[in-house]
C-alpha positions as CSV (number, residue, x, y, z in Angstrom):
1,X,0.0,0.0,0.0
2,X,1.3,3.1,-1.1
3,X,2.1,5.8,2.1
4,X,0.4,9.3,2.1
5,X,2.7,12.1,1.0
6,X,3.7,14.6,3.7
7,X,3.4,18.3,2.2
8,X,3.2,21.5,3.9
9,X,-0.4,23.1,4.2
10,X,-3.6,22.0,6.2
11,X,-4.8,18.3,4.7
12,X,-7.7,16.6,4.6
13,X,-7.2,14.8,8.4
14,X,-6.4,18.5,9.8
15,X,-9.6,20.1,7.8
16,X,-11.9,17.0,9.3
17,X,-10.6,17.7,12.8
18,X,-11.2,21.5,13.0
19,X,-15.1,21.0,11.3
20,X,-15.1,18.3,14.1
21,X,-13.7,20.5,16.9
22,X,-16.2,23.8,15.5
23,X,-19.2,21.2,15.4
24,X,-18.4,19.9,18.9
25,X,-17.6,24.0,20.1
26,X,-20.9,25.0,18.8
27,X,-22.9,21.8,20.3
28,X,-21.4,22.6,23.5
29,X,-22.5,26.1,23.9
30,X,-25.9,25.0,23.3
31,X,-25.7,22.4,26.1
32,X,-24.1,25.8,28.3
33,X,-26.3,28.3,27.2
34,X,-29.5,27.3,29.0
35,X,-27.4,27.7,32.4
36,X,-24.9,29.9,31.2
37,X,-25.4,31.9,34.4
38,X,-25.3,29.2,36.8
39,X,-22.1,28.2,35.2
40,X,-20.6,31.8,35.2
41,X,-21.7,31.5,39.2
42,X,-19.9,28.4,39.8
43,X,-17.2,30.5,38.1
44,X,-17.2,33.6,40.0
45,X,-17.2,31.4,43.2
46,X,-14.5,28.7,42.3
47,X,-12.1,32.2,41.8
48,X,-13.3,33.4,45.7
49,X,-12.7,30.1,46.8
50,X,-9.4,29.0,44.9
51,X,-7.0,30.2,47.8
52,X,-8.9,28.8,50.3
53,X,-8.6,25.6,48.2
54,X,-5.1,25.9,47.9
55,X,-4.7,26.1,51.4
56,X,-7.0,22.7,52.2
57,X,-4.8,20.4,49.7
58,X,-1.4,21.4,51.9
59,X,-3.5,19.1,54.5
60,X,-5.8,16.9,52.8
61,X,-7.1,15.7,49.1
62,X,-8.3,18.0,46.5
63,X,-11.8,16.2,46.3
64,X,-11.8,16.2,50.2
65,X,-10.7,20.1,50.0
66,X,-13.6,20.7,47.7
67,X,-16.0,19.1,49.4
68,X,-15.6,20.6,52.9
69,X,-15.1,24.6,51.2
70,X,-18.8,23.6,49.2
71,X,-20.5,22.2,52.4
72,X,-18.9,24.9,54.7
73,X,-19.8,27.7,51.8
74,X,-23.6,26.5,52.1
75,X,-23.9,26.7,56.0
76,X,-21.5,30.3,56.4
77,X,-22.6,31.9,53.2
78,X,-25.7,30.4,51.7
79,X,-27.9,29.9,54.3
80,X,-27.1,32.8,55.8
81,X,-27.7,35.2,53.1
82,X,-30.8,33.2,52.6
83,X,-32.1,34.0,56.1
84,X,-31.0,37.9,55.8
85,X,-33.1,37.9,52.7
86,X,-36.1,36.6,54.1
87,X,-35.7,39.0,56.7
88,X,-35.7,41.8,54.3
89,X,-38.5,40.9,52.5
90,X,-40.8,40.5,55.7
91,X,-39.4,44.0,56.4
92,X,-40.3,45.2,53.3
93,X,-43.6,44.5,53.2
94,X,-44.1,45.8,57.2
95,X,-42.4,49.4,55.7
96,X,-44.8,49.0,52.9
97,X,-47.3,49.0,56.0
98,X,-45.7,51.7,58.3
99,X,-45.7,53.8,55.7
100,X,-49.6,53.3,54.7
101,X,-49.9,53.6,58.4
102,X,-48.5,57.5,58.7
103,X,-51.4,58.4,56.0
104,X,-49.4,60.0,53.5
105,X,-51.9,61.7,51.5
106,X,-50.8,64.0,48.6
107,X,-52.0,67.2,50.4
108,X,-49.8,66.2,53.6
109,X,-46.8,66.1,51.2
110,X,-47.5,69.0,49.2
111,X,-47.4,70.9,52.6
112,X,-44.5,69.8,53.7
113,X,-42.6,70.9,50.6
114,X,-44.4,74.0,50.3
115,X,-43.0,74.7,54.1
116,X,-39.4,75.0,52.6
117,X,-40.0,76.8,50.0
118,X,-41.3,74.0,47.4
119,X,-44.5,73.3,45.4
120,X,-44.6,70.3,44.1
121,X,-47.7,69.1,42.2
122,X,-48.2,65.3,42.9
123,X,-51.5,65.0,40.8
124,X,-50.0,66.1,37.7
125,X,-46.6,64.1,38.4
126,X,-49.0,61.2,38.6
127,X,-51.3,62.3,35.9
128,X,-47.8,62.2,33.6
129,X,-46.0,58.9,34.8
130,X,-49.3,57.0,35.3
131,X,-49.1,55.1,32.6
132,X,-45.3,54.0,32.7
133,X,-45.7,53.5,36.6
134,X,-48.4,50.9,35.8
135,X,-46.4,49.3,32.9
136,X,-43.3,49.0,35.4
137,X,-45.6,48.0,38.3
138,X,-47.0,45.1,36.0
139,X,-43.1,43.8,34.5
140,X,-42.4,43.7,38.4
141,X,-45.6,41.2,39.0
142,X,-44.6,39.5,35.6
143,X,-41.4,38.7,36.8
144,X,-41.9,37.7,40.3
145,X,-44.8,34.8,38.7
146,X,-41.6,33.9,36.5
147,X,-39.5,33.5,39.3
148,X,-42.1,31.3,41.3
149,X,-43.3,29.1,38.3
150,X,-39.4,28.5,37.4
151,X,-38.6,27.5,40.8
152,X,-37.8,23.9,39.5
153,X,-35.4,25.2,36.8
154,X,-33.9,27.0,39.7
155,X,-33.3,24.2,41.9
156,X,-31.6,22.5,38.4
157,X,-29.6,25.1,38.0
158,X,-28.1,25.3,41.9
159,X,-26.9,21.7,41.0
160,X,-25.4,22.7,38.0
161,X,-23.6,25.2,39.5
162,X,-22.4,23.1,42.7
163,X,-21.2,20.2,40.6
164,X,-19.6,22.9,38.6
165,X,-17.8,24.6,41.4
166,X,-16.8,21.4,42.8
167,X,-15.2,20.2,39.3
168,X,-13.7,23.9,38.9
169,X,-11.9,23.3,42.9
170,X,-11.0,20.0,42.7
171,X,-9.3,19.8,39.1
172,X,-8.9,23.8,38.6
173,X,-5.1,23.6,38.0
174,X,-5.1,20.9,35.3
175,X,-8.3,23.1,33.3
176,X,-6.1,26.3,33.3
177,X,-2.8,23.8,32.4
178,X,-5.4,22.3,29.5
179,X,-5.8,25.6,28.4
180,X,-2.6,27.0,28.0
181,X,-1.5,23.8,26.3
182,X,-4.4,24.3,23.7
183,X,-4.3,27.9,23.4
184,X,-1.4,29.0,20.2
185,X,-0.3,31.7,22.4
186,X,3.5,32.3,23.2
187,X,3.8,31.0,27.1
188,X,5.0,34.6,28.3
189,X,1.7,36.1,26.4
190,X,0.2,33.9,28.5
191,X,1.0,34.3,31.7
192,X,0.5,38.2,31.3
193,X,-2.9,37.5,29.9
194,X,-3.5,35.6,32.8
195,X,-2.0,38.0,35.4
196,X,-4.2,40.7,33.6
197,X,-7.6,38.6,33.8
198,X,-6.7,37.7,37.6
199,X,-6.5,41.6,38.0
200,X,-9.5,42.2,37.1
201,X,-11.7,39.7,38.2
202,X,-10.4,40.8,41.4
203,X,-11.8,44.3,41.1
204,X,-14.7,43.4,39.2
205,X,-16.2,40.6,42.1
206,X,-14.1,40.7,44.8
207,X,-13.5,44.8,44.9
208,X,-16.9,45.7,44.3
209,X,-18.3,43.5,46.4
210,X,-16.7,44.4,49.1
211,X,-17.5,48.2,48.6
212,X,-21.5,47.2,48.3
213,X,-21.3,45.3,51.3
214,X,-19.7,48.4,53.3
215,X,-21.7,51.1,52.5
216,X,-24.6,48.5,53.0
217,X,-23.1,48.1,56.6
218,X,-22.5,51.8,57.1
219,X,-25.5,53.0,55.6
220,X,-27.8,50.6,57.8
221,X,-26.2,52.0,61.1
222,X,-27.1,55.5,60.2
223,X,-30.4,54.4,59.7
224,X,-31.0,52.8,62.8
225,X,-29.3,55.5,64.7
226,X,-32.5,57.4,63.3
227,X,-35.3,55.3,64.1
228,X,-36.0,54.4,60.4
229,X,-38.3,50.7,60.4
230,X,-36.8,48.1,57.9
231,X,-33.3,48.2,58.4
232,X,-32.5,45.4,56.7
233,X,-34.4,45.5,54.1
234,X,-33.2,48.8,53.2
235,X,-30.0,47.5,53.9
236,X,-30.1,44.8,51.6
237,X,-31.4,47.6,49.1
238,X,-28.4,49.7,49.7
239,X,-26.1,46.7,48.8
240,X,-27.7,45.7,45.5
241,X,-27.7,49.3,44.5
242,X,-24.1,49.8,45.0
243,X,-22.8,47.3,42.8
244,X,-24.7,49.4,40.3
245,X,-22.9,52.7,38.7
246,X,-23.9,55.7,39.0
247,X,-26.8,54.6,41.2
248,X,-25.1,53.6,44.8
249,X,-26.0,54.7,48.2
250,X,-28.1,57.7,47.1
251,X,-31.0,55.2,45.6
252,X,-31.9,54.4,49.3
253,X,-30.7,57.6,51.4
254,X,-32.3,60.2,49.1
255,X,-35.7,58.6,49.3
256,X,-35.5,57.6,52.9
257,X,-34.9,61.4,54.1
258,X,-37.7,62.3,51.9
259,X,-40.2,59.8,54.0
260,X,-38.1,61.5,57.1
261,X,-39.2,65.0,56.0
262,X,-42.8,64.6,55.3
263,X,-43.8,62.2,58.2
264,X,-42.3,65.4,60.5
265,X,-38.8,64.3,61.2
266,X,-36.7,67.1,59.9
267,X,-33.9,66.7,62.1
268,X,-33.8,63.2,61.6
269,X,-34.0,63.5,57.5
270,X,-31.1,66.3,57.8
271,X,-28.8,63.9,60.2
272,X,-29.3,61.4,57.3
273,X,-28.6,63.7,54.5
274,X,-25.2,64.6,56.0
275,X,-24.5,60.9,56.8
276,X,-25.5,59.7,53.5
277,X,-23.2,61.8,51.6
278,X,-20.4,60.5,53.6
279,X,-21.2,57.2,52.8
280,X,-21.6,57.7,49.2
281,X,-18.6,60.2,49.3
282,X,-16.4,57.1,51.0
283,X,-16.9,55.4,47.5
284,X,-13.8,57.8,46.2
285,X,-11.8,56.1,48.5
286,X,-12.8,52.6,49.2
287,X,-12.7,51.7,45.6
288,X,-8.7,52.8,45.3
289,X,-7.9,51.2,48.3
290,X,-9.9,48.1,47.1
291,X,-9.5,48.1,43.5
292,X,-6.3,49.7,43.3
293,X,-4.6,46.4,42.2
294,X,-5.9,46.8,38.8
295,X,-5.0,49.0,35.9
296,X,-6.3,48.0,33.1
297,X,-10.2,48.8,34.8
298,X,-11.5,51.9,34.8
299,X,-14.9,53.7,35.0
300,X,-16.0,53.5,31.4
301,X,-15.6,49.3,31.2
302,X,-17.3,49.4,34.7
303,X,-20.1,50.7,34.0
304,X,-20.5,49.6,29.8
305,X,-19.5,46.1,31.1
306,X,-22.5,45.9,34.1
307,X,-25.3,47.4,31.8
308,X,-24.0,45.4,29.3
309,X,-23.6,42.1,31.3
310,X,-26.5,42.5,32.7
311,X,-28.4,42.3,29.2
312,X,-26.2,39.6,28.0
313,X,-25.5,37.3,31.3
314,X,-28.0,38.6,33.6
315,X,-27.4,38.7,37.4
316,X,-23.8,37.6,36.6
317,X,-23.4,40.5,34.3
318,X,-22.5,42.5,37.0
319,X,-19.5,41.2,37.6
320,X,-18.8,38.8,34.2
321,X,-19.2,42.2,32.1
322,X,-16.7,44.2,33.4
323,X,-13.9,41.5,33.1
324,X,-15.4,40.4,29.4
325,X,-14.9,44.0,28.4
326,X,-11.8,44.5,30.5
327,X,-10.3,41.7,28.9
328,X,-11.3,42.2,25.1
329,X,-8.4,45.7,25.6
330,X,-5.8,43.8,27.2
331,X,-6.2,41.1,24.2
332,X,-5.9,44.1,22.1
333,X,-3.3,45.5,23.7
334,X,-1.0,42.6,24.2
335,X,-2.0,41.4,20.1
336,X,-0.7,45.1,19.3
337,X,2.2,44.9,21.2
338,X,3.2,41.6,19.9
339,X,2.9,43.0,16.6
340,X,5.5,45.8,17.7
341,X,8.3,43.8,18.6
342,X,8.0,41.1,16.3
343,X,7.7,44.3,13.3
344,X,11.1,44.6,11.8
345,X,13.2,48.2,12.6
């Protein structure tokens, strides 16, 4: 039998194999896409929990390792925030009542505005914004029937993610080793790329996380220092809102002094002005001290990348955007500089 002849070029075995690997690619994402952000969460929280991980295999077994950081992440961190968010949704609804309770008519806040100097005309503001109030109203009641009825596919998806997470801890090192060995990137590209990614999913989850959660903390203390009901669900509030640009702290403390004002607390709404813009003022200097690891983040991909991920991914968005878009410019940047030195003087 006569032997193939070797020539240069792409043959017929190497054209089979890449329509096979693109065919296989493209099946793949369809399996992923359905739970694309329960995969991107089993993500997110494989990177939080990596050092830990690290640390557990010095004294045990990566599967053991795994194991104990998923069981001891349900009991400190799930079930936790589980509780504090059932906590703020009775809360909610008992403001919802407190408020209904102080008889807030549209007179009794037209006079209190007009006392500083104000005049505010509530029945026309609602005459205008009726109709998008309602529409907005009704996507809010849409959605929460979409949650409920998809509670199953929720449930499916918490096991993806766990058995995700647990593949991610367990046999991390060898996926990213995989990677680079697939990858036809030089190894010192590589490793910068890396660096670079690790840089910003640092200020993208753990940075901004860790702001939300303390201006949430700060924020809640000034509000029980004031007597306002629902602490924690205003709390919780305060912490979604600040993982949000140019939204933050203001979104709860703004509307809160308001209530303050009109129910006859002046001195209390004032206290909570001057508070408030401390809190939201600290952002200037929590997010250097937090995020100051990364460079190649700034404001523009922070907030393009949330909005953004937030349409594309979701949830996850908020934090998957940023490092998606931070991370399409430092592939940019490193391609162009590549081209630079490899470009003949």
């Amino acid at each position: 039998m006569a032997e193939k002849s070797s020539h240069p070029g792409w043959s017929s075995d190497d054209n089979a194999l890449l329509i096979l690997a693109l065919v296989s690619a493209v099946l793949a994402a369809l399996l992923i896409l359905p739970y694309l952000q329960y995969v991107l969460l089993a993500i997110v929280l494989a990177y939080v929990l990596a050092p830990a991980q690290r640390t557990l295999e010095r004294r045990m077994s990566a599967t053991l390792a795994a194991l104990s950081l998923i069981t001891l992440s349900i009991f400190v961190i799930l079930i936790p925030i589980a509780y504090i968010f059932t906590i703020a949704i009775r809360q909610g609804l008992e403001l919802q009542t407190a408020i209904q309770a102080d008889e807030l008519s549209p007179d009794t806040i037209q006079d209190r505005f007009e006392t500083i100097g104000y005049v505010v005309d509530l029945d026309l503001l609602y005459t205008t914004y009726q109709e998008p109030l309602a529409a907005g109203l009704q996507g809010l009641a849409t959605d929460a029937l979409t949650i409920i009825g998809g509670l199953p596919g929720v449930f499916i998806g918490i096991t993806v993610t766990v058995f995700v997470l647990f593949a991610l801890l367990r046999d991390g090192k060898q996926f990213v080793e995989w990677l680079q060995s697939v990858v036809p990137i030089n190894d010192h590209v590589q490793r910068e790329l890396f660096v670079e990614l690790d840089h910003l999913m640092w200020a993208s989850v753990v940075g901004n996380v860790a702001v939300a959660v303390i201006q949430a903390v700060l924020l809640g203390i000034g509000l029980v220092l004031v007597g306002m009901p629902g602490v924690v669900f205003l709390t919780v509030a305060t912490f979604v809102l600040t993982l949000l640009p140019l939204v933050g702290a203001f979104g709860v403390w703004v509307p809160v002094s308001m209530y303050l004002f009109v129910i006859g607390r002046p001195l209390a709404a004032g206290l909570l002005v001057v508070y408030g813009v401390l809190v939201s003022g600290s952002d200037m200097y929590l997010r250097p001290a937090l995020i100051g690891r990364s460079g190649a983040i700034n404001v523009a991909i922070i907030v393009v990348g949330i909005f953004g991920g937030l349409v594309l991914f979701g949830a996850m968005g908020l934090f998957i955007g940023p490092v998606v878009l931070g991370g399409a410019k430092i592939v940019v940047d490193l391609y162009a500089q590549e081209n630079a030195d490899s470009s003949p003087i």
